[in-house]
NULO-828358 format. One record per residue (C-alpha): residue number from 1; residue in three letters; chain; x, y negated, z. Coordinates in nm, 2 decimals, always signed. Example, Ala and Ser with C-alpha at 12.3 -4.5 7.8 and 13.67 -1.06 7.14 Angstrom:
BEGIN
[1,'ALA','A',[+1.23,+0.45,+0.78]]
[2,'SER','A',[+1.37,+0.11,+0.71]]
This chain:
BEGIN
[1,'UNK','A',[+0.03,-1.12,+0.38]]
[2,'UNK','A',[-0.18,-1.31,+0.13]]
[3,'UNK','A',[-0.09,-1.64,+0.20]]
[4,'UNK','A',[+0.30,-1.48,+0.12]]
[5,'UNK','A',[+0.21,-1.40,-0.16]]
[6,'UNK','A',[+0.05,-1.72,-0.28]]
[7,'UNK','A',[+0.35,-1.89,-0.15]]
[8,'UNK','A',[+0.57,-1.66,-0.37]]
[9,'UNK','A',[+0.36,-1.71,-0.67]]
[10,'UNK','A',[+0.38,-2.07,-0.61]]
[11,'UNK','A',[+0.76,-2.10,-0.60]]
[12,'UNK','A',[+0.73,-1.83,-0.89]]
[13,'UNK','A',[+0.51,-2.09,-1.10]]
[14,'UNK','A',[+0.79,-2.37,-1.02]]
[15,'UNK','A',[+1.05,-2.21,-1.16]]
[16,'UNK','A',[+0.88,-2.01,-1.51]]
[17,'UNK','A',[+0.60,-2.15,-1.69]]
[18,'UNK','A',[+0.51,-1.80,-1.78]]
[19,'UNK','A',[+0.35,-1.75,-1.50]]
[20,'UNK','A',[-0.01,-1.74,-1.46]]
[21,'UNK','A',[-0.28,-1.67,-1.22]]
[22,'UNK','A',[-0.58,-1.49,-1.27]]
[23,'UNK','A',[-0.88,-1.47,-1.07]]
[24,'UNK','A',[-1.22,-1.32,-1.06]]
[25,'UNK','A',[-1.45,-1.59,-0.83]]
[26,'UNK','A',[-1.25,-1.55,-0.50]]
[27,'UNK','A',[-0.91,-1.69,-0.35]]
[28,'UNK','A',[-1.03,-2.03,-0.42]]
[29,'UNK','A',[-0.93,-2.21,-0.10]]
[30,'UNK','A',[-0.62,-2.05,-0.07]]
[31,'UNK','A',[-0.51,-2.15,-0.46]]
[32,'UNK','A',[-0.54,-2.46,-0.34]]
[33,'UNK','A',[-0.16,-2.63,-0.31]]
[34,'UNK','A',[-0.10,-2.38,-0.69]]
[35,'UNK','A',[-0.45,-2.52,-0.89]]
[36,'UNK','A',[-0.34,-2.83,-0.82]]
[37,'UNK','A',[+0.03,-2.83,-0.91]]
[38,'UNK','A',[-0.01,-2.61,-1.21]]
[39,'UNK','A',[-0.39,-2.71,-1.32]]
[40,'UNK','A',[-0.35,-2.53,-1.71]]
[41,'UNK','A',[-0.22,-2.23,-1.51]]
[42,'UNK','A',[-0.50,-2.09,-1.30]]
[43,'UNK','A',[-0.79,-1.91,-1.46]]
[44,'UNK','A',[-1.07,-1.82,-1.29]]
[45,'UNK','A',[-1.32,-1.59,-1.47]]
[46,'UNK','A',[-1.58,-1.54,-1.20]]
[47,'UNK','A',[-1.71,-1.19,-1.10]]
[48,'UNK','A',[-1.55,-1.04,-1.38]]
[49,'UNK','A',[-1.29,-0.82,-1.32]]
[50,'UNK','A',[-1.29,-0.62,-1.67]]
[51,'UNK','A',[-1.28,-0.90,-1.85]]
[52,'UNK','A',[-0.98,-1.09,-1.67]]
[53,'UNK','A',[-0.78,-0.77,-1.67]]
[54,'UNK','A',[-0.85,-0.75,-2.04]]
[55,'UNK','A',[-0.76,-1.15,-2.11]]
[56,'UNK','A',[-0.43,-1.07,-1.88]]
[57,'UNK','A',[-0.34,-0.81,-2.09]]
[58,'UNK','A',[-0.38,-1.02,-2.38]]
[59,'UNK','A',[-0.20,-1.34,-2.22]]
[60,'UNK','A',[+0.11,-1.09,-2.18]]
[61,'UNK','A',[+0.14,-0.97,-2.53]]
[62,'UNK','A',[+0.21,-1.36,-2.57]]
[63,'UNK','A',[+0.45,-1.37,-2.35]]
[64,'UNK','A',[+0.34,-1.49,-2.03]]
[65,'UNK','A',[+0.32,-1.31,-1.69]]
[66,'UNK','A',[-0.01,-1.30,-1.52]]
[67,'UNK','A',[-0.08,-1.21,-1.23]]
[68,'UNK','A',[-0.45,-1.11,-1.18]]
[69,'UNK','A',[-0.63,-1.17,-0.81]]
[70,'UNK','A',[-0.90,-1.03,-0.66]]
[71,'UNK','A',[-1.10,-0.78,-0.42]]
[72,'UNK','A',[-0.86,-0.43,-0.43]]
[73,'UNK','A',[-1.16,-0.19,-0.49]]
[74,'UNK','A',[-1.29,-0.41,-0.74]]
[75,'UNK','A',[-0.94,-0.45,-0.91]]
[76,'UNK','A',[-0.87,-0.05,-0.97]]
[77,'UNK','A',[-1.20,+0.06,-0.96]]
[78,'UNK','A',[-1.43,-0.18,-1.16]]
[79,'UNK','A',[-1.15,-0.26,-1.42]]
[80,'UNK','A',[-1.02,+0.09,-1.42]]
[81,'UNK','A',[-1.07,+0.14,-1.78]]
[82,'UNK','A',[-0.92,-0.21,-1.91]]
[83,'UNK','A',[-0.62,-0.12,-1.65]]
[84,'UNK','A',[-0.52,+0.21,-1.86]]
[85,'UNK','A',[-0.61,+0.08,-2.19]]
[86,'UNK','A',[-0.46,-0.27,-2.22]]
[87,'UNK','A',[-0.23,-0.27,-1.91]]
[88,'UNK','A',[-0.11,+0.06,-1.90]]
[89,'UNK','A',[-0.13,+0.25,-2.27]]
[90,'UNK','A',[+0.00,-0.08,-2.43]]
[91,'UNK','A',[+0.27,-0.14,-2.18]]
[92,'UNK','A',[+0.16,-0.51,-2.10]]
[93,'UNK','A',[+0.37,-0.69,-1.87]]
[94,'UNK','A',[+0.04,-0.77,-1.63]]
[95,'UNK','A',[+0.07,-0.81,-1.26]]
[96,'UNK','A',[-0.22,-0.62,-1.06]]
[97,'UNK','A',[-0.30,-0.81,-0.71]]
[98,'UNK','A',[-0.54,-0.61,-0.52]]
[99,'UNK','A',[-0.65,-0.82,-0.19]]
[100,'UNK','A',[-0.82,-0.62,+0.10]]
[101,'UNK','A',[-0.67,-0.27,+0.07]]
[102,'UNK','A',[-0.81,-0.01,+0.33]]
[103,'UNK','A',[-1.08,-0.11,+0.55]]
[104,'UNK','A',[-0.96,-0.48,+0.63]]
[105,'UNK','A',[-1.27,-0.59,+0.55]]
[106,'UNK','A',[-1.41,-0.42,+0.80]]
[107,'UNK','A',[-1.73,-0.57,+0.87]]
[108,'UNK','A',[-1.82,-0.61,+0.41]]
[109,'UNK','A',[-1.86,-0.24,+0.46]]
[110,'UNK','A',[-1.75,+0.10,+0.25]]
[111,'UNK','A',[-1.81,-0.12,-0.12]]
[112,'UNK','A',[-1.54,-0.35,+0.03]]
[113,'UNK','A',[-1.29,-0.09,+0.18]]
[114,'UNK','A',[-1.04,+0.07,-0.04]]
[115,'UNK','A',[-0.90,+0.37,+0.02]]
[116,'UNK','A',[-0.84,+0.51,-0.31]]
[117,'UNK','A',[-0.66,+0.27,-0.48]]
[118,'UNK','A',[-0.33,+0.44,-0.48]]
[119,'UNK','A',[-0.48,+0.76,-0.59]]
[120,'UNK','A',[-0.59,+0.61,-0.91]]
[121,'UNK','A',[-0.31,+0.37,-0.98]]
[122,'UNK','A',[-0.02,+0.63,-0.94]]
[123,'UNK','A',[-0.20,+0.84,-1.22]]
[124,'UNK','A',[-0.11,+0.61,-1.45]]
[125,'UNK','A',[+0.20,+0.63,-1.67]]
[126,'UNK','A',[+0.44,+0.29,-1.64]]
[127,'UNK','A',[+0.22,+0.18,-1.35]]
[128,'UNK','A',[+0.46,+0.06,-1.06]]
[129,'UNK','A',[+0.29,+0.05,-0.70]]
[130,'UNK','A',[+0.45,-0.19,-0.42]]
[131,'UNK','A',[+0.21,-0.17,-0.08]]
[132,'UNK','A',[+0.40,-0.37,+0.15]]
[133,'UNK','A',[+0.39,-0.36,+0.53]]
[134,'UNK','A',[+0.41,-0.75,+0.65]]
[135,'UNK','A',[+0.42,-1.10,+0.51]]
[136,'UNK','A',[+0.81,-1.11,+0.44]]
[137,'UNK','A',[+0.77,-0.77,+0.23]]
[138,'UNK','A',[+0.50,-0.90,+0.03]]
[139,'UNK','A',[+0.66,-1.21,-0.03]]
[140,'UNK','A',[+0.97,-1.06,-0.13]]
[141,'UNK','A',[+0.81,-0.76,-0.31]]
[142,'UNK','A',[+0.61,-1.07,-0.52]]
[143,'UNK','A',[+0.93,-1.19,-0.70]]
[144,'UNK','A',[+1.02,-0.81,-0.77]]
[145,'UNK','A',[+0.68,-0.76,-0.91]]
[146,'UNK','A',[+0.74,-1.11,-1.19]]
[147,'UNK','A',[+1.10,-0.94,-1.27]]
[148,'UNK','A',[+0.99,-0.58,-1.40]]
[149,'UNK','A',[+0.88,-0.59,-1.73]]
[150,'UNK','A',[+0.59,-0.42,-1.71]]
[151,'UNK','A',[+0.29,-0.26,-1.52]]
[152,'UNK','A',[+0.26,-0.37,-1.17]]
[153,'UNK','A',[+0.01,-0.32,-0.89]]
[154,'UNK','A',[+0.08,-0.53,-0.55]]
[155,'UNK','A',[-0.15,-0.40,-0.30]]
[156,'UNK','A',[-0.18,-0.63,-0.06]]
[157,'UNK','A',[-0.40,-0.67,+0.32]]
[158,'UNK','A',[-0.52,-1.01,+0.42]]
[159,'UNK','A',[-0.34,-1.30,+0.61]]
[160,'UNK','A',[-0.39,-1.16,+0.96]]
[161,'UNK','A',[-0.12,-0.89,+0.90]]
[162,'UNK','A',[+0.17,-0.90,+1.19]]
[163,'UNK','A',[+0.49,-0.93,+1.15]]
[164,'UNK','A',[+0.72,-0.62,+1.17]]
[165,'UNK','A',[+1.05,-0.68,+1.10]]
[166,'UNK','A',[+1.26,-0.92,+1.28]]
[167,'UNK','A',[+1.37,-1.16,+1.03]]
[168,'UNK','A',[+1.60,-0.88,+0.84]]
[169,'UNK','A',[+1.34,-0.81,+0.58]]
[170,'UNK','A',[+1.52,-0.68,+0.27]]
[171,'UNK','A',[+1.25,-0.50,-0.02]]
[172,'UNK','A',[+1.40,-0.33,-0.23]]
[173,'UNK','A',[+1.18,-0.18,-0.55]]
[174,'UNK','A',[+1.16,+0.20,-0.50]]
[175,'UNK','A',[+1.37,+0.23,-0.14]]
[176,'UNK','A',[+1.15,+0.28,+0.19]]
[177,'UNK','A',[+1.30,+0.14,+0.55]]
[178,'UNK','A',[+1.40,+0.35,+0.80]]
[179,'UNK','A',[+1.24,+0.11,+1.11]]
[180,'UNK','A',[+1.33,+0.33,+1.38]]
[181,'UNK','A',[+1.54,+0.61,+1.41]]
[182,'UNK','A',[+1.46,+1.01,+1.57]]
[183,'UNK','A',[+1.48,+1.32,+1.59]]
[184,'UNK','A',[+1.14,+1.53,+1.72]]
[185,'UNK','A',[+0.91,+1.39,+1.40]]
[186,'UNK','A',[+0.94,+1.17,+1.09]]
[187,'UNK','A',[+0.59,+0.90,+1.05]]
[188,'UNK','A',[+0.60,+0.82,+0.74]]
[189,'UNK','A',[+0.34,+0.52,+0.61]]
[190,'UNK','A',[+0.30,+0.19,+0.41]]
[191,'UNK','A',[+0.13,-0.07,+0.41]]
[192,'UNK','A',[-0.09,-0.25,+0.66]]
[193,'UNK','A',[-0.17,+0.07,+0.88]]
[194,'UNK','A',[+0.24,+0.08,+0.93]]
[195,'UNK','A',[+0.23,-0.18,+1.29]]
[196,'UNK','A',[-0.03,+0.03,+1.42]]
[197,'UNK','A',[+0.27,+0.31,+1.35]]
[198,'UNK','A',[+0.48,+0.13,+1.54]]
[199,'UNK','A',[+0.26,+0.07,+1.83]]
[200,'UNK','A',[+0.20,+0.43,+1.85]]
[201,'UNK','A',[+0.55,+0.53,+1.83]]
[202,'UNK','A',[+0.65,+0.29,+2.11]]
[203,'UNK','A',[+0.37,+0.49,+2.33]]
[204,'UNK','A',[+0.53,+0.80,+2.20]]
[205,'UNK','A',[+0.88,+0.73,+2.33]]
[206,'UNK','A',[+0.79,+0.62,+2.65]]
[207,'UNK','A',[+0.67,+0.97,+2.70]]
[208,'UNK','A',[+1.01,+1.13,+2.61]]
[209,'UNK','A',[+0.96,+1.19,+2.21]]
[210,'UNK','A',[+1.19,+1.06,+1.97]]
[211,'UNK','A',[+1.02,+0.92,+1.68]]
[212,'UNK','A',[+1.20,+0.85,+1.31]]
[213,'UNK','A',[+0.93,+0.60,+1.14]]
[214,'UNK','A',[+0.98,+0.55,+0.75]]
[215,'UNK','A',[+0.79,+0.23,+0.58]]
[216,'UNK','A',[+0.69,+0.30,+0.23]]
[217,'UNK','A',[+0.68,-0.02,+0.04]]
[218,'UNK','A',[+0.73,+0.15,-0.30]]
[219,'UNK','A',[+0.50,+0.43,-0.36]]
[220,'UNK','A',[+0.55,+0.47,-0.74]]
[221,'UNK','A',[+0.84,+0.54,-0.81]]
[222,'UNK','A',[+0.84,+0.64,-0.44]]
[223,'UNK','A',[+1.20,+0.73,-0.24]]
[224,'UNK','A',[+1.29,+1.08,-0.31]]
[225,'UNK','A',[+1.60,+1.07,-0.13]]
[226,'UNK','A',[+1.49,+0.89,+0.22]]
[227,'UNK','A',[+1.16,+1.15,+0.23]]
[228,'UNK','A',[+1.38,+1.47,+0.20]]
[229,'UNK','A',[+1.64,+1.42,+0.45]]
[230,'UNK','A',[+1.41,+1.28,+0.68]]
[231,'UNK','A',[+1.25,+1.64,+0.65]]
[232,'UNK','A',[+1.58,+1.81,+0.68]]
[233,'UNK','A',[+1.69,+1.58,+0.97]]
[234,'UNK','A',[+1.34,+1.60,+1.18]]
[235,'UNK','A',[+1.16,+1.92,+1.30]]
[236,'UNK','A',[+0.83,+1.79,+1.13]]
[237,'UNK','A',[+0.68,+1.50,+0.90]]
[238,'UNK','A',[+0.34,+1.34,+0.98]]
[239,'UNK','A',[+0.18,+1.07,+0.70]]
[240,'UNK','A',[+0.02,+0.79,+0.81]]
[241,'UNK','A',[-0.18,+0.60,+0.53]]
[242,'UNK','A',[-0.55,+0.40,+0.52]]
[243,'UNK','A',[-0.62,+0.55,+0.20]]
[244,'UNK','A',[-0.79,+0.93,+0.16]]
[245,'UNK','A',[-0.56,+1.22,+0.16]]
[246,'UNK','A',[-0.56,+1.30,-0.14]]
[247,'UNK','A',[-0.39,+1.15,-0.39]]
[248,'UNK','A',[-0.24,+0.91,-0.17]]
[249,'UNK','A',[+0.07,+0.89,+0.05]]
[250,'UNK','A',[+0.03,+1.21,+0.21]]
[251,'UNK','A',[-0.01,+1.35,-0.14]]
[252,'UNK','A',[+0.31,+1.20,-0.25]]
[253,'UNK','A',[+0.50,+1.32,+0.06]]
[254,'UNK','A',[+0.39,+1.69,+0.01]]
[255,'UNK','A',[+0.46,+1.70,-0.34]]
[256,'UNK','A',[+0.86,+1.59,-0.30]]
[257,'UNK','A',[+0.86,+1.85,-0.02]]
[258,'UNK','A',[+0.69,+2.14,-0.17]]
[259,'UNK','A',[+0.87,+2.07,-0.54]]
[260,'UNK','A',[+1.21,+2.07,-0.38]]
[261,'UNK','A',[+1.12,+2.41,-0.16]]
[262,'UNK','A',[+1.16,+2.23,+0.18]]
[263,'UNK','A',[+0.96,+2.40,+0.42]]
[264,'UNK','A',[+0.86,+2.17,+0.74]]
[265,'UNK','A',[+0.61,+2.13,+1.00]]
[266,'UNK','A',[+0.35,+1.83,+0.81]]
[267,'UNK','A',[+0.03,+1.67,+0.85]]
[268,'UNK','A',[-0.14,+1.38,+0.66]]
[269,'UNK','A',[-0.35,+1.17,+0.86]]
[270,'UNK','A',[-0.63,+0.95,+0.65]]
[271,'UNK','A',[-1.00,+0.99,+0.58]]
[272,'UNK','A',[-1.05,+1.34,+0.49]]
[273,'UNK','A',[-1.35,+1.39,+0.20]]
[274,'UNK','A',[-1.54,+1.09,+0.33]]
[275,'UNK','A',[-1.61,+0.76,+0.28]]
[276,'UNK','A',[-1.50,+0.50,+0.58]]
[277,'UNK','A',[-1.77,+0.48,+0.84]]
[278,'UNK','A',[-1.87,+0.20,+1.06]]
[279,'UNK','A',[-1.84,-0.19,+1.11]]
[280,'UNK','A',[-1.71,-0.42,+1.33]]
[281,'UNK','A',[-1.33,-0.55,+1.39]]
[282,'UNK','A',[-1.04,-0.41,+1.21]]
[283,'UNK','A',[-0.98,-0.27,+1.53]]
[284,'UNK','A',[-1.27,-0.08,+1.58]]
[285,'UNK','A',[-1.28,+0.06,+1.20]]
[286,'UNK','A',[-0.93,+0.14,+1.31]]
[287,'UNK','A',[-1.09,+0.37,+1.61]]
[288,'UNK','A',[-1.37,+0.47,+1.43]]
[289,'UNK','A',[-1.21,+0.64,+1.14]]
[290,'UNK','A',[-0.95,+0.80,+1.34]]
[291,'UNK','A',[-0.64,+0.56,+1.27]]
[292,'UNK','A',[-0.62,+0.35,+1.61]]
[293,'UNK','A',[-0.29,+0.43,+1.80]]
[294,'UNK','A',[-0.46,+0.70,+2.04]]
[295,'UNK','A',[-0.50,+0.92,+1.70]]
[296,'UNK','A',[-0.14,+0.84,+1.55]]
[297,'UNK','A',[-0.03,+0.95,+1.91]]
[298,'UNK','A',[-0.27,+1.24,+1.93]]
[299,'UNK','A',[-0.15,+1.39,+1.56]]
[300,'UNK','A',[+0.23,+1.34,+1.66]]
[301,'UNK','A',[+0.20,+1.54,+1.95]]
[302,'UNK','A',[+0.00,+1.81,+1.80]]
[303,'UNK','A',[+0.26,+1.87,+1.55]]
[304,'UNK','A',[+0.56,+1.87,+1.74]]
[305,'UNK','A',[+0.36,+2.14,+1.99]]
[306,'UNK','A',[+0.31,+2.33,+1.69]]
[307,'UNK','A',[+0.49,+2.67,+1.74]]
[308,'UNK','A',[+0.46,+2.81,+1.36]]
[309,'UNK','A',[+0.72,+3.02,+1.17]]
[310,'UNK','A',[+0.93,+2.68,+1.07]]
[311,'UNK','A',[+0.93,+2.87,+0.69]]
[312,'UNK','A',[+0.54,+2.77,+0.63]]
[313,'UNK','A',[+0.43,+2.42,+0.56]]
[314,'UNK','A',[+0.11,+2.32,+0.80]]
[315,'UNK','A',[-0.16,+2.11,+0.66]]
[316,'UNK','A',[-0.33,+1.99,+0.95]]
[317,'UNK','A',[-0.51,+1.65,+0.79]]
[318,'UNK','A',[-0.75,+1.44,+0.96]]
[319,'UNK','A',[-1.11,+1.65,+1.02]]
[320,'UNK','A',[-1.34,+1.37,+1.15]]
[321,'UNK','A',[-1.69,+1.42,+0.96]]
């Protein structure tokens, strides 16, 4: 997914001298092939994230297009208050790149793993949030970010993200993909977590369920339209999301349902009130903070066993301490 998007940028760069790229001490092999074909267009500022959000800010109020790099939880946390200020209140056509987003990191440890990112950036006015699910989306959702004027945050894994589509990739700014089509329960999730979804739905169908799974590449302004008849269509909704629960996906989900009065069977899965625990592989944080395939496929069942008066909406989120 990264190396997309630096191959995006690149033919970006080739095409618009406007565009810049920003970074803050990290990405340097990878910039490689772009530092050395546009030299005067590559900045790094070293570990200092405020400060190169502010100077991006300042580069697009003279008309360039940066595109600032660098470590996700970093990114929205560290340079929260230069994000709203100079990005966001003055409408600055800057380009957010967050690199590492959930717990890809997995053996930096919880400074490293992101999982509130969404939850900050979706609070902010004119912010646009793309969080694609494999290296095509990103690449493609990279020359959507350079051709909105204005706010942008591309949150993006690392290059060991699989593939999930089969060469018929087509992002489209605010639409999510239906991947697969059902009828017992709706997954709906973005970003990396989303082949994991797939994995588990796969298991899921072999045992007789039929699974709709949604991909949310867009979550600001997120897909009213696909979210609600999937809830009118399917018996329940689940969220899938390597983020917390609140504020995130899940939170998105259940406000569209609530504030348009449908009532449905729904659960959001992600860390609940808690930090992510653990170290090792991907993998393993995967198991460890109960978003491996065996806890998709354990939450889906749940909620289609469910037996509830159909009229109540159940919030059943992920309770591991």
């Amino acid at each position: 997914m990264r190396n997309a998007f630096i191959s995006a940028l690149y033919d970006l760069a080739a095409e618009d001298e406007r565009i810049l790229a920003l970074v803050a001490d990290n990405g340097a092999i990878v910039y490689d092939k772009y530092r050395a074909a546009f030299p005067q267009r590559f900045i790094n500022f070293g570990i200092a994230e405020a400060n190169m959000v502010a100077v991006a800010a300042g580069l697009a109020a003279c008309g360039k297009i940066p595109f600032a790099y660098t470590i996700a939880g970093f990114l929205t946390m560290r340079a929260f208050e230069q994000v709203r200020n100079d990005v966001c209140l003055q409408k600055t056509n800057v380009k957010l790149v967050g690199i590492g987003v959930g717990f890809v990191y997995s053996d930096l440890g919880p400074t490293h793993h992101t999982v509130e990112d969404i939850a900050l950036m979706r609070t902010l006015p004119g912010m646009t949030i793309f969080s694609p699910a494999d290296p095509e989306e990103a690449r493609q959702a990279t020359y959507a970010a350079a051709h909105i004027n204005g706010p942008v945050y591309l949150r993006l894994a690392t290059s060991r993200t699989p593939s999930i589509y089969d060469g018929n990739c087509r992002f489209e700014p605010g639409k999510g993909v239906t991947l697969r089509e059902g009828n017992d329960l709706t997954i709906i999730s973005t970003g990396n977590i989303v082949h994991e979804v797939l994995k588990s739905t796969a298991q899921l169908e072999r045992d007789g369920l039929s699974i709709r799974v949604i991909n949310m590449p867009t979550l600001k302004p997120a897909d009213t339209d696909i979210i609600l008849h999937a809830a009118h269509e399917t018996d329940a909704v689940l969220t899938v999301e390597e983020h917390t629960i609140f504020g995130g996906l899940g939170t998105i989900v259940a406000e569209l349902l609530m504030e348009n009065g449908i009532s449905t069977r729904f659960k959001r899965l992600g860390l609940n009130g808690r930090f992510p625990q653990g170290y090792g592989t991907y993998q393993e944080m995967k198991e460890i903070n109960g978003l491996s395939q065996n806890h998709i496929c354990a939450a889906a069942r749940h909620l289609i066993e469910v037996r509830e008066d159909h009229g109540e909406i159940i919030e059943c989120s992920n309770t591991l301490a």
